[in-house]
C-alpha positions as a printed NumPy array, in Angstrom:
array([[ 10.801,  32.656,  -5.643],
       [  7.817,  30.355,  -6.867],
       [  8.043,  27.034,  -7.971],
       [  7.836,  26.625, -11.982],
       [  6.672,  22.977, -11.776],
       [  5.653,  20.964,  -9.4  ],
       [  5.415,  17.042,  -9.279],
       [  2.58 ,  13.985,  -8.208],
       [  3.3  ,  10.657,  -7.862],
       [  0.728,   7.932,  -9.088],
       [  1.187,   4.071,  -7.719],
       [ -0.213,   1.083,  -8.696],
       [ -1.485,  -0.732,  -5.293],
       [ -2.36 ,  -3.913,  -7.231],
       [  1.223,  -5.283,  -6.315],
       [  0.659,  -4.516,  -3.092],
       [  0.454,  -1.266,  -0.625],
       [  3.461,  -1.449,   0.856],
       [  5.454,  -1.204,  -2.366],
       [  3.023,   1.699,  -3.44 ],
       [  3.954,   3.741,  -0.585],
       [  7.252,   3.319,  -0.609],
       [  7.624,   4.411,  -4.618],
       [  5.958,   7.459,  -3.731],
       [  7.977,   8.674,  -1.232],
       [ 11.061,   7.2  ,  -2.531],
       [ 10.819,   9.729,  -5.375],
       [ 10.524,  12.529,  -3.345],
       [ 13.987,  11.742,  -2.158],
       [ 12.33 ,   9.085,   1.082],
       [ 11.093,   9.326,   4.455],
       [ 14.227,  10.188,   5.951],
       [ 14.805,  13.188,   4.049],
       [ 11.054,  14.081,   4.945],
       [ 12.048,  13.584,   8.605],
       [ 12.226,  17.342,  10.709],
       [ 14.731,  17.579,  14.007],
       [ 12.32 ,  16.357,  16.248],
       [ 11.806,  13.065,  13.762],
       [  8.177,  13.279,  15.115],
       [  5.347,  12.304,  12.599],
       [  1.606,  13.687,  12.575],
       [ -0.867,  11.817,  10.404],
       [ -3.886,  13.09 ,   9.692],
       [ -6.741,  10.332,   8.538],
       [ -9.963,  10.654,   7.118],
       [-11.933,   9.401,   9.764],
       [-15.181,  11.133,   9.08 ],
       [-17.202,   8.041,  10.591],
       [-17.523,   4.523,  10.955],
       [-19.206,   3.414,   8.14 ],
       [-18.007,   1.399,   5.481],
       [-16.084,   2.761,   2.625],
       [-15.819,   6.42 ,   4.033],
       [-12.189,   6.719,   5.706],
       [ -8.468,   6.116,   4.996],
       [ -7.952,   2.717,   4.072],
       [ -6.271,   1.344,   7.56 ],
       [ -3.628,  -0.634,   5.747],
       [ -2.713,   2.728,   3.58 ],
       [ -2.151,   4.057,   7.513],
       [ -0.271,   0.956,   8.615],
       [  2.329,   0.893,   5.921],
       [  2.714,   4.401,   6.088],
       [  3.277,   4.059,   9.933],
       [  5.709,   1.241,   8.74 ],
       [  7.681,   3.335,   6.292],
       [  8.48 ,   6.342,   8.806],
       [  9.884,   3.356,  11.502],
       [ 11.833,   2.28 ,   8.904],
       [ 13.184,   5.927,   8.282],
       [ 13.985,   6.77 ,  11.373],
       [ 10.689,   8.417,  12.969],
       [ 10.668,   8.968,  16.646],
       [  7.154,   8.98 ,  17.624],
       [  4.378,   8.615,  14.762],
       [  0.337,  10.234,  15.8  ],
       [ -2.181,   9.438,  14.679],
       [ -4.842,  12.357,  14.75 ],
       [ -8.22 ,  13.211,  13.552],
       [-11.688,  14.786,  15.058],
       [-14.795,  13.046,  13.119],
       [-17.361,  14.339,  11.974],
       [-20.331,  15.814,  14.296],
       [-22.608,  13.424,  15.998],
       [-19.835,  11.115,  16.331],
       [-16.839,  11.018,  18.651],
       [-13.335,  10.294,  17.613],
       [-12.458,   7.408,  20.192],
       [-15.505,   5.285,  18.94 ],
       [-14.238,   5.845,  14.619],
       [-10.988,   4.642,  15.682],
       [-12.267,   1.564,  17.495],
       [-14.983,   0.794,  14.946],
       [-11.987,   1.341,  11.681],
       [ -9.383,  -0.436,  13.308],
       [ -7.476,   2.683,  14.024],
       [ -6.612,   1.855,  17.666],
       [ -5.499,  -1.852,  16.507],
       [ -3.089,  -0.255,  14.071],
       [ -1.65 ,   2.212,  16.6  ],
       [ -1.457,  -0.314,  19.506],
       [  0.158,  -2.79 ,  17.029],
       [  3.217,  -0.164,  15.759],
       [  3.249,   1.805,  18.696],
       [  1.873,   4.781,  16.847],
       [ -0.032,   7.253,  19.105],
       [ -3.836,   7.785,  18.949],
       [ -4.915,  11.511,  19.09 ],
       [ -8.438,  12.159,  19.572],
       [ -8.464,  15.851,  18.895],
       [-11.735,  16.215,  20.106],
       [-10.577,  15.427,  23.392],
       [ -8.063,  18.554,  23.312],
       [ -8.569,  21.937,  24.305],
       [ -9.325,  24.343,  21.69 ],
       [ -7.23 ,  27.564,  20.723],
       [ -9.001,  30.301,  18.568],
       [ -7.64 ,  31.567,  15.094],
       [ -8.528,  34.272,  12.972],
       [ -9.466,  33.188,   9.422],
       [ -8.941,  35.874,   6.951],
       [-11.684,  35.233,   3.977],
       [-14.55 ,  34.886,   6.14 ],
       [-13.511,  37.427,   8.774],
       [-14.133,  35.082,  11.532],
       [-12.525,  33.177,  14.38 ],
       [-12.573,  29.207,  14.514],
       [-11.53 ,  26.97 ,  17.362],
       [ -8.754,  24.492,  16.301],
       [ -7.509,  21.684,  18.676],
       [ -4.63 ,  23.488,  21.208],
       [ -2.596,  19.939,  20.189],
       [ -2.558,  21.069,  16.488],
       [ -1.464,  24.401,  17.354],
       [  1.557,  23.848,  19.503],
       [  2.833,  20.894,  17.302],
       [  2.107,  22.087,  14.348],
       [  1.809,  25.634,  14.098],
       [  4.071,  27.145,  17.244],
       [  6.438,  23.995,  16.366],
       [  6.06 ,  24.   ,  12.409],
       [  9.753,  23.711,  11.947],
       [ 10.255,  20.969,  14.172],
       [  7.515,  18.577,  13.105],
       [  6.498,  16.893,   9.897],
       [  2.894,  17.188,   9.145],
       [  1.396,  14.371,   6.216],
       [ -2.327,  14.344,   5.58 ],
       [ -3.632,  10.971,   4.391],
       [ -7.329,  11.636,   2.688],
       [ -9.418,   9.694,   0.914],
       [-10.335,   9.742,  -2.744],
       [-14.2  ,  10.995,  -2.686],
       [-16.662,  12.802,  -3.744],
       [-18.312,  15.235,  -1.783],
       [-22.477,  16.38 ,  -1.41 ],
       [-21.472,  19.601,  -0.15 ],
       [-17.853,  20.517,  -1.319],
       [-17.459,  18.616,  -4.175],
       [-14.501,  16.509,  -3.242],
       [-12.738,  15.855,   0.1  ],
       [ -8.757,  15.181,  -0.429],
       [ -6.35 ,  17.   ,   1.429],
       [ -7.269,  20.745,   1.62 ],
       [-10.998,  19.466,   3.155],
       [ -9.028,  17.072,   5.237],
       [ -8.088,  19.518,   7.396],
       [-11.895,  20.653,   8.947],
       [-10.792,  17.77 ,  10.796],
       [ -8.338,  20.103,  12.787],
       [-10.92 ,  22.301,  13.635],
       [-13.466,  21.423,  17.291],
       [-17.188,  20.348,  15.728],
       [-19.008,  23.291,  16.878],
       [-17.006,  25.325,  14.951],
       [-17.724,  23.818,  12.051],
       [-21.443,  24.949,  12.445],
       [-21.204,  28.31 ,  11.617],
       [-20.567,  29.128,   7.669],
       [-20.949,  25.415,   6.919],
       [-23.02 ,  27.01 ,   3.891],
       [-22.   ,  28.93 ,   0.663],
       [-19.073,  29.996,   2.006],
       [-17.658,  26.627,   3.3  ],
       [-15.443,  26.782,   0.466],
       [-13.622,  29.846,   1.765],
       [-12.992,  28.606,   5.272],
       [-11.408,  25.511,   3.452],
       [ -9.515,  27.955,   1.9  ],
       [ -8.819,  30.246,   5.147],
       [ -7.649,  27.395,   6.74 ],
       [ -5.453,  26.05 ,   3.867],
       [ -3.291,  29.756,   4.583],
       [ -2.982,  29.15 ,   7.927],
       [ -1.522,  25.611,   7.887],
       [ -0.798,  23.343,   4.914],
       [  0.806,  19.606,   4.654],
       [  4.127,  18.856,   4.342],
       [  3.144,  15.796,   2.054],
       [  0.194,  14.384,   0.879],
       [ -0.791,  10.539,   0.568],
       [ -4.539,  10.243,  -1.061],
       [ -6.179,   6.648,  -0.458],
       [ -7.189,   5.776,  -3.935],
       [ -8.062,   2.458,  -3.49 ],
       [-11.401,   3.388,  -4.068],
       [-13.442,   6.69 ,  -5.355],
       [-16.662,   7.232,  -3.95 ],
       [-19.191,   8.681,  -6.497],
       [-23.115,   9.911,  -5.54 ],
       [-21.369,  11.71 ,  -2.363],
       [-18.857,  10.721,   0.546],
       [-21.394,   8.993,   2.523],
       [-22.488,   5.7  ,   0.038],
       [-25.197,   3.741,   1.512],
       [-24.279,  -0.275,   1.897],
       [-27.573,  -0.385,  -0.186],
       [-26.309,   1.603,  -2.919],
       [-22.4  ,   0.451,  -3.079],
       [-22.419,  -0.644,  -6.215],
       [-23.728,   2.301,  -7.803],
       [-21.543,   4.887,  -5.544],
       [-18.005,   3.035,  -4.757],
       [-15.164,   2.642,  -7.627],
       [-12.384,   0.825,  -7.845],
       [ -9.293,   2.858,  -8.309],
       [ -6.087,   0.797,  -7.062],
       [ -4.268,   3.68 ,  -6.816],
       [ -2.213,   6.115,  -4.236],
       [ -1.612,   9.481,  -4.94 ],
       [  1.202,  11.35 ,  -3.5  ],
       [  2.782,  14.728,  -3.449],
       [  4.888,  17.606,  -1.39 ],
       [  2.245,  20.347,  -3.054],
       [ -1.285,  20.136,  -0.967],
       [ -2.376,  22.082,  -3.715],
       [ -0.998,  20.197,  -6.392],
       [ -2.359,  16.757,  -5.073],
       [ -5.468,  17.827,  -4.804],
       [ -5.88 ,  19.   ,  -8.228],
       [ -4.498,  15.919,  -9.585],
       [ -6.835,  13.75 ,  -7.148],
       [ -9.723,  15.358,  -8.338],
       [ -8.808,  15.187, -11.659],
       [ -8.615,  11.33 , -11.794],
       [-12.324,  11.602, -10.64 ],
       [-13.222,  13.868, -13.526],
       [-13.342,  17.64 , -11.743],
       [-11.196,  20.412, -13.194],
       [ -9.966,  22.861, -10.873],
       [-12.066,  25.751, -11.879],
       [-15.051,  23.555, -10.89 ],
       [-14.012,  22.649,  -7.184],
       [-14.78 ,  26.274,  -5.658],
       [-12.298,  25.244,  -2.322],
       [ -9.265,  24.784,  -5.342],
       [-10.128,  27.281,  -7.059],
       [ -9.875,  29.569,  -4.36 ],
       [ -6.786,  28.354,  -2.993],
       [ -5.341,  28.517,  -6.581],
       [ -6.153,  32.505,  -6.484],
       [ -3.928,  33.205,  -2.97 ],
       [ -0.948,  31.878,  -4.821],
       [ -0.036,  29.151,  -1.815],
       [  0.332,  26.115,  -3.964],
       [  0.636,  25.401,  -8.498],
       [ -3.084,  24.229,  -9.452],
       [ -2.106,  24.822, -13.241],
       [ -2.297,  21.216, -14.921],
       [  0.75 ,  22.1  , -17.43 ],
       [  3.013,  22.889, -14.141],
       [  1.845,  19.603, -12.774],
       [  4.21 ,  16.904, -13.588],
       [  1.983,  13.542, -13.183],
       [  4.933,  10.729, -12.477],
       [  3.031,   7.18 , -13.94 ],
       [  0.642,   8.992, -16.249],
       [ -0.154,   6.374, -18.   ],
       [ -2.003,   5.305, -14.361],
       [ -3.862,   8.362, -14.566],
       [ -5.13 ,   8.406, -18.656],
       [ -6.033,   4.248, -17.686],
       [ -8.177,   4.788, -14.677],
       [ -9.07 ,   8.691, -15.214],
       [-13.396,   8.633, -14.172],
       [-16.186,  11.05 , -14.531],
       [-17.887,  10.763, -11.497],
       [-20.513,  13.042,  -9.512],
       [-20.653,  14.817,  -6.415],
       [-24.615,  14.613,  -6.686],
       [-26.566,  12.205,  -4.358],
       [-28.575,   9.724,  -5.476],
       [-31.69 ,  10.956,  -4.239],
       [-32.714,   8.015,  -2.554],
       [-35.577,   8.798,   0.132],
       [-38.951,   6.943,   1.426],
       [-41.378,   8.367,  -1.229],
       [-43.694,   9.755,   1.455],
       [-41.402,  12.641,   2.36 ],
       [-42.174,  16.12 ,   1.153],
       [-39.09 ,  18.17 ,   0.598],
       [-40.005,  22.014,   0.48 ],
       [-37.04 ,  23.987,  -0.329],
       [-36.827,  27.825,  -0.57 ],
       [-35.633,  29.232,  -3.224],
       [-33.193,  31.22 ,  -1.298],
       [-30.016,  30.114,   1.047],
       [-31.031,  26.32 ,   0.463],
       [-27.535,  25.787,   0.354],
       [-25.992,  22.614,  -1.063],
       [-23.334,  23.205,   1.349],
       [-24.875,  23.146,   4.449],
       [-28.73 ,  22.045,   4.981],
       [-29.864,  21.013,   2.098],
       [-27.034,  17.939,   1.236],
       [-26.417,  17.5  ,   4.888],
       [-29.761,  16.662,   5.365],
       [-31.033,  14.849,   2.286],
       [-27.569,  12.759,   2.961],
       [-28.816,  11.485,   6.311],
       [-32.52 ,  11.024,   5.115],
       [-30.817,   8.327,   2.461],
       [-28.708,   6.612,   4.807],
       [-31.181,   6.326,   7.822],
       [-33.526,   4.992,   5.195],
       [-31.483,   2.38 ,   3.131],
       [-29.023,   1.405,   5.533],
       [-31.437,   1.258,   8.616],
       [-34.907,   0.693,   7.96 ],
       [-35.835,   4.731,   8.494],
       [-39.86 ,   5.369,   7.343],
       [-40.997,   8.346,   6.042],
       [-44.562,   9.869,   6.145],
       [-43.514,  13.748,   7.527],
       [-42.354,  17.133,   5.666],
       [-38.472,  18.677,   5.437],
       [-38.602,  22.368,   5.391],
       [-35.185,  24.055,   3.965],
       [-33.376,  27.661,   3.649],
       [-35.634,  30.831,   2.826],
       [-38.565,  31.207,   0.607],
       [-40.744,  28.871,   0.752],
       [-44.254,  29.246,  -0.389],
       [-46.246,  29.56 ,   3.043],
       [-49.296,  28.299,   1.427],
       [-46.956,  25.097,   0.574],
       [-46.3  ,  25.219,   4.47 ],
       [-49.501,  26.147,   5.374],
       [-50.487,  22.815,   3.366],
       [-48.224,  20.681,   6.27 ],
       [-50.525,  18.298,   8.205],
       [-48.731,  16.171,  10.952],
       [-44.579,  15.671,  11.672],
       [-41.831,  18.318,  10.144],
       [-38.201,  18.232,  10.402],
       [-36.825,  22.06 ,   9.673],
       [-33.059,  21.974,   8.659],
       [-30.883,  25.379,   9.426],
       [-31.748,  28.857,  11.073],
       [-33.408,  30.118,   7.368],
       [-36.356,  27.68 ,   7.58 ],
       [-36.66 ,  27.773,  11.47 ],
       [-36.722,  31.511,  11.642],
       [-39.611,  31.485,   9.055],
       [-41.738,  29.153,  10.36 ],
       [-40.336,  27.236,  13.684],
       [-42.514,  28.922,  16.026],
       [-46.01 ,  28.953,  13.645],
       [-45.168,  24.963,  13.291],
       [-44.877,  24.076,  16.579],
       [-47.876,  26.032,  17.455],
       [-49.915,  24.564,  15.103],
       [-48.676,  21.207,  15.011],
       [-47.308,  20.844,  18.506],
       [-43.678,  20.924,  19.489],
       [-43.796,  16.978,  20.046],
       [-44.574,  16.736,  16.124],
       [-41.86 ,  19.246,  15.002],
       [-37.819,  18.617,  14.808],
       [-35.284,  21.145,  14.105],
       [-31.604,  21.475,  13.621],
       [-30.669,  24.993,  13.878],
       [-27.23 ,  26.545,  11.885],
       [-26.138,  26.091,   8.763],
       [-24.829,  22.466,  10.037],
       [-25.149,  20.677,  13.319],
       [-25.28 ,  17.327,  12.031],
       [-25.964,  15.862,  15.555],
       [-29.298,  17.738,  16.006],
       [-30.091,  16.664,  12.611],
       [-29.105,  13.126,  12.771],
       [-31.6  ,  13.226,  15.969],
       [-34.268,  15.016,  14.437],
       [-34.239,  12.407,  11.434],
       [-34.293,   9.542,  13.809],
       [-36.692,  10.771,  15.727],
       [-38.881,  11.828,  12.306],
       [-37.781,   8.222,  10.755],
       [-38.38 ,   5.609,  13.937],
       [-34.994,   4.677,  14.797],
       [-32.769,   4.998,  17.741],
       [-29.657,   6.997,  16.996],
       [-27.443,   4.095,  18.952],
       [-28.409,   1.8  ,  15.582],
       [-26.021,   4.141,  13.279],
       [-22.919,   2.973,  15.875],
       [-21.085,   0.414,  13.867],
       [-20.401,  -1.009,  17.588],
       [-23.039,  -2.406,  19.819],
       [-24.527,  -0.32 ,  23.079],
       [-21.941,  -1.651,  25.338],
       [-19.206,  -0.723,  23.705],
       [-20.748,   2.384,  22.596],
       [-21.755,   3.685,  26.023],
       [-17.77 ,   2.327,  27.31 ],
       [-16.193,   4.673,  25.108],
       [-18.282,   7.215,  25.195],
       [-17.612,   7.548,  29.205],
       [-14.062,   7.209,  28.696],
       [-14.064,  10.626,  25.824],
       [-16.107,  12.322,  28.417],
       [-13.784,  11.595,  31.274],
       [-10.738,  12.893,  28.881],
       [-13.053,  16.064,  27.948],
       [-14.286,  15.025,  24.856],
       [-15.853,  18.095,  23.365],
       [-17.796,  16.467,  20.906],
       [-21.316,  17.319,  19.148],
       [-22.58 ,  14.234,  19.425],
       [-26.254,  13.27 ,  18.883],
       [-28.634,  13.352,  22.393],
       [-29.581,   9.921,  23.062],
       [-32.627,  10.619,  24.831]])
């Protein structure tokens, strides 16, 4: 029988975090009632990367880790896989991640240095690879094992927002993540949202991120918002609708929502959504934008087809980059980006000197007639709809810096941890450094 109503909690952090997390889970009857037989705890972060202003708040994670002690937990995890280009041991040095385990006795899970287990997703009719870890504890042992996402309240270049349901591509092994990581990205959100869902969600809201989830230090004040807020809930779903409500999307308008809405799994209807603290939400309610700021050296050429340039994949994933290699690091300009299908060849036939193609589309057009007439040492390319590491090195190479100088850690410590996620079979897409 379904649900008629459903409920979200908003709390006010400026009294402090600690009292913000416990009123939200307090109302859903508190952590011990939460608790599963095993009293085990898996937390799932945003730790996309190590740059400022783009993962789960670390003290939202401590007190949370705090709360569930309190309650009785057995063993807390901490889990995540970053993004691609990056590996998951060096985001939870460079965030604090590993202090905050170390210091509670939480347990760090880097997923990418799991094996993988395939699983079939429905919508897009495909297989993905998901960490083995996630399966056995959380899918084989769903009963057993309480499962809270923690995401972050942001905006998103290529899915509009990332709360809880887009928290979980952080389950899945980075090379999966390449293929559909275009127009249908939405659906494997979706796909994946059937397969395995929360038990509870706690959304950072501390701050929103506007422009995009990846605000240049440069631009901060233009793309980061003060919220002051956590947003909790037992609905995925539900959370998510309310999260990206506060930032001024309806459901109908996030296609990963609105898809999720459609298989039933979940109440997306606002009028079945009870908002506990609403006056929180009408006070600090925003309109912001998913749209970057367009910020690039103004002696790059962008030629994008006017087919399969998808926001979703190559087209935000690389203009993204191009602003933070420039603005945060120095990155030049002075060569051509060639994206998705149908670009005018004599535009391209126009190109004199360095070219950076972004996804299959573009390469498959013109890769091998570029590197012929320019010379492969001239041309870059980052093949898929989305391998971020081939296009973070084809930027830096296009741009003049090294890729180390995006590591919010120096070389040292860098290379350390890098052999260490090898050794433990990291199977991370990060970015060749030579």
């Amino acid at each position: 029988m379904k649900k008629d109503k459903t409920e979200v909690v908003l709390s006010d952090t400026k009294r402090g975090i600690a009292a913000a997390v416990r009123e939200v889970f307090e109302h859903f009857g508190g952590g011990a009632e939460l608790l599963r037989p095993s009293r085990n705890v898996y937390i799932k972060v945003n730790g996309v990367g190590p740059e400022p202003n783009v993962y789960t708040d670390p003290e939202v994670l401590r007190e949370t880790i705090r709360y569930f002690q309190e309650c009785g937990a057995q063993a807390i995890h901490v889990m995540e896989n970053c993004t691609q280009a990056n590996f998951t041991r060096l985001v939870f040095q460079a965030t604090g991640y590993l202090d905050i385990c170390r210091e509670t006795g939480a347990v760090p899970v880097f997923l990418d240095e799991t094996p993988a287990v395939p699983i079939f997703l429905e919508g897009i009719e495909e297989f993905i690879d998901i960490s083995r870890f996630v399966f056995e504890r959380l899918i084989e042992q769903r009963e057993e094992n309480i499962y809270l996402s923690l995401p972050k309240l942001k905006t998103h270049s290529m899915s509009q927002v990332t709360l809880s349901i887009k928290n979980q591509f952080g389950l899945v092994h980075q090379k999966s993540r390449i293929a559909d990581h275009n127009y249908r990205i939405h659906q494997k959100f979706a796909d994946i949202y059937r397969v395995l869902r929360p038990d509870f969600v706690l959304i950072d809201g501390l701050i929103a991120t506007t422009h995009g989830h990846y605000p240049t230090t440069y631009n901060v004040d233009k793309c980061v918002v003060p919220m002051n807020l956590l947003i909790g809930g037992s609905d995925p779903l539900a959370t998510d609708v309310v999260g990206a409500a506060l930032m001024g999307f309806d459901v109908t308008a996030v296609r990963h929502l609105d898809l999720c809405r459609a298989t039933g799994i979940g109440i997306a209807d606002p009028d079945r959504i009870d908002i506990i603290n609403k006056s929180l939400f009408e006070e600090r309610k925003k309109n912001l934008t998913c749209e970057l700021l367009d910020d690039y050296p103004p002696d790059i050429t962008f030629l994008r087809g006017r087919e399969r340039c998808c926001k979703e994949g190559c087209r935000r994933n690389t203009e993204n980059v191009v602003e933070m290699i420039y603005r945060d690091h120095g990155g030049k300009g002075g060569f051509t980006i060639l994206m998705g299908k149908g670009v005018d060849k004599q535009e391209v036939d126009r190109i004199a000197g360095r070219v950076h193609i972004a996804g299959s589309c573009a390469i498959q057009d013109y890769g091998v007639s570029l590197q012929a007439r320019l010379g492969r040492q001239n041309v870059t390319m980052s093949p898929g709809c989305n391998d971020l590491a081939l296009t973070v090195y084809g930027l830096c190479k296009q741009m003049g810096i090294h890729p180390i100088h995006l590591s919010q850690l120096n070389m040292l410590q860098s290379g350390m941890l890098l052999m260490m996620a090898r050794l433990k079979g990291s199977q991370a897409n990060i970015v060749p450094l030579i």
